[in-house]
MARBA-3410 file (N, C-alpha, C, O; in Angstrom, 1 decimal):
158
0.8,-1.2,0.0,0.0,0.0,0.0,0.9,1.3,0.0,1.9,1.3,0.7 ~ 0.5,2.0,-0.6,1.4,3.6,-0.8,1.5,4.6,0.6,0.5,4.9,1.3 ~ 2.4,4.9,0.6,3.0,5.7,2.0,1.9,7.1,1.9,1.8,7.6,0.8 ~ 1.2,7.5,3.0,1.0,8.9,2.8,1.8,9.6,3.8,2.0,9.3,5.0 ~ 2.2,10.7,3.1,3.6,11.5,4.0,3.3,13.3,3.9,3.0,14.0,2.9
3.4,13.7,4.7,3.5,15.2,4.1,4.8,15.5,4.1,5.6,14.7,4.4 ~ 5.1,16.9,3.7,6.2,17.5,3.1,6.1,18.9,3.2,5.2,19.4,2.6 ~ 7.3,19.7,3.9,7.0,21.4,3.8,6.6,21.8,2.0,7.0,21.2,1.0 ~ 5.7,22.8,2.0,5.3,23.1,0.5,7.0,24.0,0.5,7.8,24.2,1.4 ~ 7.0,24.2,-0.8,8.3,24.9,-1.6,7.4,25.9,-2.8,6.2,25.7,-3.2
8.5,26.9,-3.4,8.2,27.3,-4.3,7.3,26.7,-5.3,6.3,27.3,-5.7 ~ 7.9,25.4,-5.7,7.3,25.0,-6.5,5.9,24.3,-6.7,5.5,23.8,-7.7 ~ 5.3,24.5,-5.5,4.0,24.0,-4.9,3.1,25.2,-5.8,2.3,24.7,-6.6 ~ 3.0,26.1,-5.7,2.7,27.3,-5.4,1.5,26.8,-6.5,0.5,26.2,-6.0 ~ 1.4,27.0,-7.7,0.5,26.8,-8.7,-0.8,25.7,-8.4,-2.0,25.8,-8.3
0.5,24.4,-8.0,-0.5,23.5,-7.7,-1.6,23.6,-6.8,-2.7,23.1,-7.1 ~ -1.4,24.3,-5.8,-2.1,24.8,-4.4,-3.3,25.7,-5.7,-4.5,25.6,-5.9 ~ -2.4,26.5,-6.3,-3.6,27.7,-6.8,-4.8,27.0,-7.6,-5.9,27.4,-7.6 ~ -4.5,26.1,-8.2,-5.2,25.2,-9.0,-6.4,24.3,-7.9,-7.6,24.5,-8.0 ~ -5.7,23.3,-6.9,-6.7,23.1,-6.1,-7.7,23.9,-5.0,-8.9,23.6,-4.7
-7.2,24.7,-4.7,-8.0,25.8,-4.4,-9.1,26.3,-5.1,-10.2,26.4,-4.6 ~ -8.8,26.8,-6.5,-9.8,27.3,-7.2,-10.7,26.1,-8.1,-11.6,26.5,-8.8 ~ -10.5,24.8,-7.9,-10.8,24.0,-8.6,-12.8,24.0,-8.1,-13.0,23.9,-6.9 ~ -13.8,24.2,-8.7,-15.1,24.2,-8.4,-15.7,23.7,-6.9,-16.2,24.4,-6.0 ~ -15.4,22.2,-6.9,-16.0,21.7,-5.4,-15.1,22.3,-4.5,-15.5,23.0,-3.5
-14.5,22.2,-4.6,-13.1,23.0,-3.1,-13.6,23.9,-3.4,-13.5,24.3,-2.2 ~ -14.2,25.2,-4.1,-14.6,26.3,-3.7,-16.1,26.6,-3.1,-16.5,27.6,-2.5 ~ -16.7,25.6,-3.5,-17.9,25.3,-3.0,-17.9,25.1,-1.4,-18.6,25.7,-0.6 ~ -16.9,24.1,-1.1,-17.0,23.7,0.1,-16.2,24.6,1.3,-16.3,24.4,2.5 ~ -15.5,25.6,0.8,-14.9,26.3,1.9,-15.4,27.2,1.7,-16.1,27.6,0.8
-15.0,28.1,3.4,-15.2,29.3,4.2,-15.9,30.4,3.2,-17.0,30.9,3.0 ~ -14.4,30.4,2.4,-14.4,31.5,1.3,-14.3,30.8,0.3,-13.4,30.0,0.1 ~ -15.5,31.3,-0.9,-15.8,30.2,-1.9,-15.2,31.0,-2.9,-15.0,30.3,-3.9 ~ -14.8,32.6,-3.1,-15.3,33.0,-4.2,-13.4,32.5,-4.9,-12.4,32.6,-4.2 ~ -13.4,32.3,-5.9,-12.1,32.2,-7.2,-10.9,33.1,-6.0,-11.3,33.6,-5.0
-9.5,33.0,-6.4,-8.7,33.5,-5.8,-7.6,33.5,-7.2,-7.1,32.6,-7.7 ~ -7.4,34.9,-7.5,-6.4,35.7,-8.3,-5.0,34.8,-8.2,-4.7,34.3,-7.1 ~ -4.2,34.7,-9.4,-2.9,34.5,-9.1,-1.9,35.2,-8.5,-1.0,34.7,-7.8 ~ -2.3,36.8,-8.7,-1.4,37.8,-7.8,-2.3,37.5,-6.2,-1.3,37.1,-5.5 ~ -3.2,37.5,-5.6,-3.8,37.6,-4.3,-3.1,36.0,-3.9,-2.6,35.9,-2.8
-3.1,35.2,-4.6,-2.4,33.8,-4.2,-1.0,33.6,-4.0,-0.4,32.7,-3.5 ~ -0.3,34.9,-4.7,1.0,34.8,-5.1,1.5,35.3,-3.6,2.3,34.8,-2.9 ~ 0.7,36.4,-3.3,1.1,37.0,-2.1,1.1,36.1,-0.8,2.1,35.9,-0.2 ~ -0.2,35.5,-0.5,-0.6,34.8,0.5,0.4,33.4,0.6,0.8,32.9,1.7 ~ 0.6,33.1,-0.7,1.8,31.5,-0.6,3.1,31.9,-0.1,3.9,31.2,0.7
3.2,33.2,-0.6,4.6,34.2,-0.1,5.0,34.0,1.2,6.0,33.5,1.8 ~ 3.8,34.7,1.7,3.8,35.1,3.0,3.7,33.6,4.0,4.3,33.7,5.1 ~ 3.0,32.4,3.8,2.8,31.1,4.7,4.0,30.8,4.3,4.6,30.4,5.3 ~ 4.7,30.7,3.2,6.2,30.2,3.3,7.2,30.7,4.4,8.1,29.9,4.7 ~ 7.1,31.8,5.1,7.9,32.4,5.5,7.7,32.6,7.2,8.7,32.9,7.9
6.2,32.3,7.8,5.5,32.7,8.7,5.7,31.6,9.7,5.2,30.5,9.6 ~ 6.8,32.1,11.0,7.0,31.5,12.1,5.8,30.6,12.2,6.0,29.4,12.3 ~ 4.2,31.3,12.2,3.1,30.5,12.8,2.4,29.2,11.8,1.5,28.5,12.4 ~ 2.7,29.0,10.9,2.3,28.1,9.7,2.9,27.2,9.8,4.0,27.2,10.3 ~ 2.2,26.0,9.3,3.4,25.0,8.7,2.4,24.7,7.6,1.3,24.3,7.8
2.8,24.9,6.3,1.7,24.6,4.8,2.7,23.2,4.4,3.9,23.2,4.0 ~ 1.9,22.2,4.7,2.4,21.2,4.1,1.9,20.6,3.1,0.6,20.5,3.2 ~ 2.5,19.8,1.9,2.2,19.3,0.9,2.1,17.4,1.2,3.0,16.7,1.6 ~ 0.7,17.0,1.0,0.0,15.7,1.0,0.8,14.6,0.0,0.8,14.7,-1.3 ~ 1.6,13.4,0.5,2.1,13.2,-1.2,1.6,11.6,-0.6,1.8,11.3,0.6
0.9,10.6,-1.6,0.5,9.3,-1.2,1.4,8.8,-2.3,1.3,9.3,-3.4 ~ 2.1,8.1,-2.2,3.0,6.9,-2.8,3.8,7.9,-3.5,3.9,7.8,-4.7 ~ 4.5,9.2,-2.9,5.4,9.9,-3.4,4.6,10.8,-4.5,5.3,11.4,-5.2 ~ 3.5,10.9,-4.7,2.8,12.0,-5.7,1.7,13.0,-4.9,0.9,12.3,-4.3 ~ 1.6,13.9,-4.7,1.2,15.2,-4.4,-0.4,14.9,-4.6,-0.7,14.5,-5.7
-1.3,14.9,-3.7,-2.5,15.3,-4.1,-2.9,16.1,-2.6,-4.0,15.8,-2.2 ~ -2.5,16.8,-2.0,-3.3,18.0,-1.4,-2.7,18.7,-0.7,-1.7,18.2,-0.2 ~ -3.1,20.1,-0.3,-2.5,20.8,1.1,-3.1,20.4,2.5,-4.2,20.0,2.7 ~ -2.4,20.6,3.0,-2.6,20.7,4.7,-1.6,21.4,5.3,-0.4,21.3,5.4 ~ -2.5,22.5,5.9,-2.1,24.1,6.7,-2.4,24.0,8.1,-3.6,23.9,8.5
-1.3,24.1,9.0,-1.5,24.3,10.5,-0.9,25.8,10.7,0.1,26.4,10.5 ~ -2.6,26.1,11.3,-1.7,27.9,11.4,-2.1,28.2,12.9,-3.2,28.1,13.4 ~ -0.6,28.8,13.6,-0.8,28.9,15.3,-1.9,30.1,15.2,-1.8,31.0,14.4 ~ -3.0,30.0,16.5,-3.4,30.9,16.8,-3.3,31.4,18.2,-3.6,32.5,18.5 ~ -2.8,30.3,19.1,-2.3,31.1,20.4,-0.6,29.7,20.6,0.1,29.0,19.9
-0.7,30.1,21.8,0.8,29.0,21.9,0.5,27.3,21.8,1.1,26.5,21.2 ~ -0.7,27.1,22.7,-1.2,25.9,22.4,-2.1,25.2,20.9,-2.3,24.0,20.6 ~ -2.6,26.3,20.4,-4.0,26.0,20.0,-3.3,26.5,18.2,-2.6,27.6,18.0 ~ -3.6,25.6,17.0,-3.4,25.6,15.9,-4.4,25.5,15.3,-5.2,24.7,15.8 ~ -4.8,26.2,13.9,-6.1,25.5,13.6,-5.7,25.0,12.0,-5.2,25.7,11.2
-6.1,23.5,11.7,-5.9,22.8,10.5,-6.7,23.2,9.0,-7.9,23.2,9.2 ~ -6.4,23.5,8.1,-7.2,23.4,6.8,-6.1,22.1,5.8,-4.9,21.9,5.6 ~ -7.5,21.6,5.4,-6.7,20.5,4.4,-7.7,20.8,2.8,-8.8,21.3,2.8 ~ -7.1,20.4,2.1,-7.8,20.1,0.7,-6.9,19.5,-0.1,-5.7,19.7,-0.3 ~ -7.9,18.2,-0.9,-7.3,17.4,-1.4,-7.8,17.6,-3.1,-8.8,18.3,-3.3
-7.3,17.2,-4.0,-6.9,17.2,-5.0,-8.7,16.2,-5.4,-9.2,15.3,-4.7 ~ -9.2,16.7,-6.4,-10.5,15.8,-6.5,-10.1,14.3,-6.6,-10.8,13.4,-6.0 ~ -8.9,13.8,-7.6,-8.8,12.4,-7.8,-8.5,11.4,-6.3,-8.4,10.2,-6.2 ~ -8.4,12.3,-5.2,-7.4,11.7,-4.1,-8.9,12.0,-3.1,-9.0,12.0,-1.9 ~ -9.8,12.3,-3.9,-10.9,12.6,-2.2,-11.5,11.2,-2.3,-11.4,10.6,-3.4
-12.1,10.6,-1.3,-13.5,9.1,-0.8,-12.7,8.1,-0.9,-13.1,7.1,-1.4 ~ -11.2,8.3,-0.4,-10.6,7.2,0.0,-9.7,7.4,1.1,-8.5,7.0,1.1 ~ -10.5,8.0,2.2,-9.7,7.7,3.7,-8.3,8.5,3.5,-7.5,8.5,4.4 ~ -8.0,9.0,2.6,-6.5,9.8,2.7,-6.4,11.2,3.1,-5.3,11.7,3.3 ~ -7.7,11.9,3.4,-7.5,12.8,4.1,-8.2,12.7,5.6,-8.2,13.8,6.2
-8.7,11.6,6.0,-8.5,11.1,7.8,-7.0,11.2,8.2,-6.5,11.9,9.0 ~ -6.3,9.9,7.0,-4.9,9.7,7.2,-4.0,10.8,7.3,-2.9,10.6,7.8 ~ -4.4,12.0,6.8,-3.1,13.1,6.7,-3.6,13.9,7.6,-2.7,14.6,8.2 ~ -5.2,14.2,8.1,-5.7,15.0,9.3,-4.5,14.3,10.6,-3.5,14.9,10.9 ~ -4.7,13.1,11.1,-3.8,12.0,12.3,-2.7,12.2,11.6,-1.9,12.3,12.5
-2.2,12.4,10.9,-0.4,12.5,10.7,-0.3,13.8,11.2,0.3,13.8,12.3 ~ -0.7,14.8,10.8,-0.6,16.2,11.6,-0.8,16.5,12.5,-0.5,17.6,12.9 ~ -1.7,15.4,13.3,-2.2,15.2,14.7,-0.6,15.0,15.1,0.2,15.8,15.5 ~ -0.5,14.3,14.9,1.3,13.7,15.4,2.4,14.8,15.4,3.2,15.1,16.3 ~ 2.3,15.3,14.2,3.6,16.4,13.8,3.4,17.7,14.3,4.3,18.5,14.0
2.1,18.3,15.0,1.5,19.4,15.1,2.7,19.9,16.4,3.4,20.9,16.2 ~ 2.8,19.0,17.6,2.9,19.6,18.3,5.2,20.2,18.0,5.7,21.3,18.2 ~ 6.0,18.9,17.5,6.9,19.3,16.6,7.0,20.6,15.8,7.7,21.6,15.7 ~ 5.9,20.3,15.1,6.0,21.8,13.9,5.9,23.4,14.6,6.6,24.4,14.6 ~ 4.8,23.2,15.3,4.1,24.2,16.1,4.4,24.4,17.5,4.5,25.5,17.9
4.4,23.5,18.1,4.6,23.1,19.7,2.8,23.3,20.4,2.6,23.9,21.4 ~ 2.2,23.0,19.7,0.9,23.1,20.0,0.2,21.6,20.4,0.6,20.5,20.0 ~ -0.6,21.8,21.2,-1.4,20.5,22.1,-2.5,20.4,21.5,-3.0,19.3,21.6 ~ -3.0,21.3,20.8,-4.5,21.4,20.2,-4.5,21.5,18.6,-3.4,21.9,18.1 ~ -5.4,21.3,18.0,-5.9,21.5,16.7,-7.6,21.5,16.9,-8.4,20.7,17.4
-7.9,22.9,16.1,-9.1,23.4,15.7,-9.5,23.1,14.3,-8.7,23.7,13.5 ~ -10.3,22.6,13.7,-10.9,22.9,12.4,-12.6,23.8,12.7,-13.4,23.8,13.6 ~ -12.6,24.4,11.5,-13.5,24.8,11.0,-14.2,24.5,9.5,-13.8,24.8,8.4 ~ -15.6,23.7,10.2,-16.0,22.9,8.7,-17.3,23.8,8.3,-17.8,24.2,9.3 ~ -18.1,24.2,7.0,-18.7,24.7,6.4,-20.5,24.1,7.1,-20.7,22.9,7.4
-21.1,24.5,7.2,-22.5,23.5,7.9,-22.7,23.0,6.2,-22.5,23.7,5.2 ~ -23.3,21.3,6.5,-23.4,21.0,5.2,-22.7,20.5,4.0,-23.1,20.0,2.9 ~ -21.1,20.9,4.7,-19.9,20.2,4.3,-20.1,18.7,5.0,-19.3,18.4,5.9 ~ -20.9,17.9,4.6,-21.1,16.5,5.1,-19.6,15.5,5.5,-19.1,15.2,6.6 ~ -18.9,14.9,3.7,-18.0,14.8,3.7,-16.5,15.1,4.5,-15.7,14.4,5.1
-16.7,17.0,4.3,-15.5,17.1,5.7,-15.5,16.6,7.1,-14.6,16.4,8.0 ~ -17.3,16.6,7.2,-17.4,16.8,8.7,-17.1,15.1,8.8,-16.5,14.9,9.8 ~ -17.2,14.1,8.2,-17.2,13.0,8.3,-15.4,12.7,8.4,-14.9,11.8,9.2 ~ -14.8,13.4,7.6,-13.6,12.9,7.5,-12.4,13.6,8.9,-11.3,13.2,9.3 ~ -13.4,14.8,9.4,-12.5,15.7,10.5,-13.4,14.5,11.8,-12.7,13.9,12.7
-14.5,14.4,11.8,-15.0,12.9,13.1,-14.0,11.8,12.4,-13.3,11.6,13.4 ~ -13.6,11.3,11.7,-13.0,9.7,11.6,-11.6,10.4,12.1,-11.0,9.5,12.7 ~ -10.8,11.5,12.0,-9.2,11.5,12.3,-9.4,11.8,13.7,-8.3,12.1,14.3 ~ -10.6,11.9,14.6,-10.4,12.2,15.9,-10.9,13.6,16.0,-11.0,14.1,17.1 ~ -11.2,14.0,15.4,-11.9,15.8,15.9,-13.4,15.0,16.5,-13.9,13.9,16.5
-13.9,16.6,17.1,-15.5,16.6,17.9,-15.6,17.7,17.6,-14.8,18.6,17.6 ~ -17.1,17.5,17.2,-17.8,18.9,17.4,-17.5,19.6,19.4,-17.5,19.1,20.6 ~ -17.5,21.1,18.7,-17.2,22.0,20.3,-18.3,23.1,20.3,-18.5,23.8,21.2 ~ -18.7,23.0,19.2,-19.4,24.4,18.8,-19.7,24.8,17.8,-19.0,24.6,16.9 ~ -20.8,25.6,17.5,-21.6,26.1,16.0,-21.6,27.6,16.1,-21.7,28.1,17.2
-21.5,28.3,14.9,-21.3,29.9,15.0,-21.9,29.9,13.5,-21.2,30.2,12.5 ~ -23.7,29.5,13.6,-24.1,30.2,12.2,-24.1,29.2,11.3,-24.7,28.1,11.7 ~ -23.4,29.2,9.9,-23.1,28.1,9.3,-22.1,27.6,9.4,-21.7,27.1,8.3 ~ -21.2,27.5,10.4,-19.4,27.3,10.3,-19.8,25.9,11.8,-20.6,26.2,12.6 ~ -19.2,24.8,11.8,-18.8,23.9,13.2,-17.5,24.3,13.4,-16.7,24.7,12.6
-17.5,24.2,15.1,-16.0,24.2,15.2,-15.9,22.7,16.1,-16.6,22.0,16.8 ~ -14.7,22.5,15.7,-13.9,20.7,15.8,-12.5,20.6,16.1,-11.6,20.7,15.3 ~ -12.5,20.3,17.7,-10.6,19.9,18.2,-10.6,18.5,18.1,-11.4,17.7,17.6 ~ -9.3,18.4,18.7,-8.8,17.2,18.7,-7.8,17.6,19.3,-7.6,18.8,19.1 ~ -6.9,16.9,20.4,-5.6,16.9,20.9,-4.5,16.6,19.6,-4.8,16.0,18.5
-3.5,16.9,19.8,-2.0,16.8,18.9,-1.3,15.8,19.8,-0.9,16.1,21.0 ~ -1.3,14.5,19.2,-0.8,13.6,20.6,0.7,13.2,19.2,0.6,13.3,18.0 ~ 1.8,12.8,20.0,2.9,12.5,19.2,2.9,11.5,18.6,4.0,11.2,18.0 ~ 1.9,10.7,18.6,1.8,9.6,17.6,0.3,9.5,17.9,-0.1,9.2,19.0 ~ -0.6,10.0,16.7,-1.6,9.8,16.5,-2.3,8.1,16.0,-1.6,7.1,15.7
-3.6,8.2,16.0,-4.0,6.7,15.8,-3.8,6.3,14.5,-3.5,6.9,13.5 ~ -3.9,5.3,14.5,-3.3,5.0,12.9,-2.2,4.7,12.2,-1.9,4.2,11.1 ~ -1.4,5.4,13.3,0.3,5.3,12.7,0.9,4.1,12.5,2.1,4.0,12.1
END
């Protein structure tokens, strides 16, 4: 069976990200749905490359690239996760598997105990795949859940 591993994003990520991002259902299903510019992306990839509080890691299953996963600090303990996967790489359990690997690596990258997500109300699919890697609903704000999970050094699954 093929390794899933993440990987710090590089330069060379940069398109790829811009591409899944804007790709239709991933804009459907996140926060912020509307298209995102190559200059507005150019800046923002800039800037998470460089940002003590981030870790933008690139998803690779059997050594090939299908998605991001972003841990960005928001206090000393507390990180919050965004993932998106590549359409050919979604409804096969590989983004549970890369949510629990960052479970593991979170507190390393970040030094953080916690992970937050925020899932879309109605985003079925995420909410199914952020409950199977160990998140819980904590709270609703409108149409947004919010969902922790502890950062344990070797998450389940491993």
């Amino acid at each position: 069976m093929p390794t899933l591993t993440l990987r710090p994003a590089t330069l060379q990520d940069e398109e790829r990200l811009l591409c899944w991002r804007n790709e239709p259902s991933t804009r459907s299903a996140s926060l912020t749905s509307g298209e995102i510019s190559v200059e507005e992306h150019h800046r923002w990839f800039a800037g998470k490359l460089v940002d003590p509080d981030c870790a933008l890691l690139i998803i690779e299953h059997g050594g090939q690239p299908i998605g991001q996963l972003r841990l960005d600090r928001l206090a000393p303990d507390l990180a919050e996760v965004s993932i998106g996967l590549a359409p050919k790489a979604r409804g096969r359990g590989l983004g549970r598997g890369a949510l629990q690997l960052a479970a593991s690596k979170a507190h390393e990258l970040l030094g953080v105990t916690m992970i937050r997500a925020l899932v879309k109300r109605g985003n079925d699919a995420s909410l199914r795949t952020f409950r199977a890697a160990g998140f819980r609903v904590v709270g609703e704000d409108g149409a947004v859940l919010e969902l922790l999970r502890r950062a344990e050094p070797h998450a389940p699954g491993e």
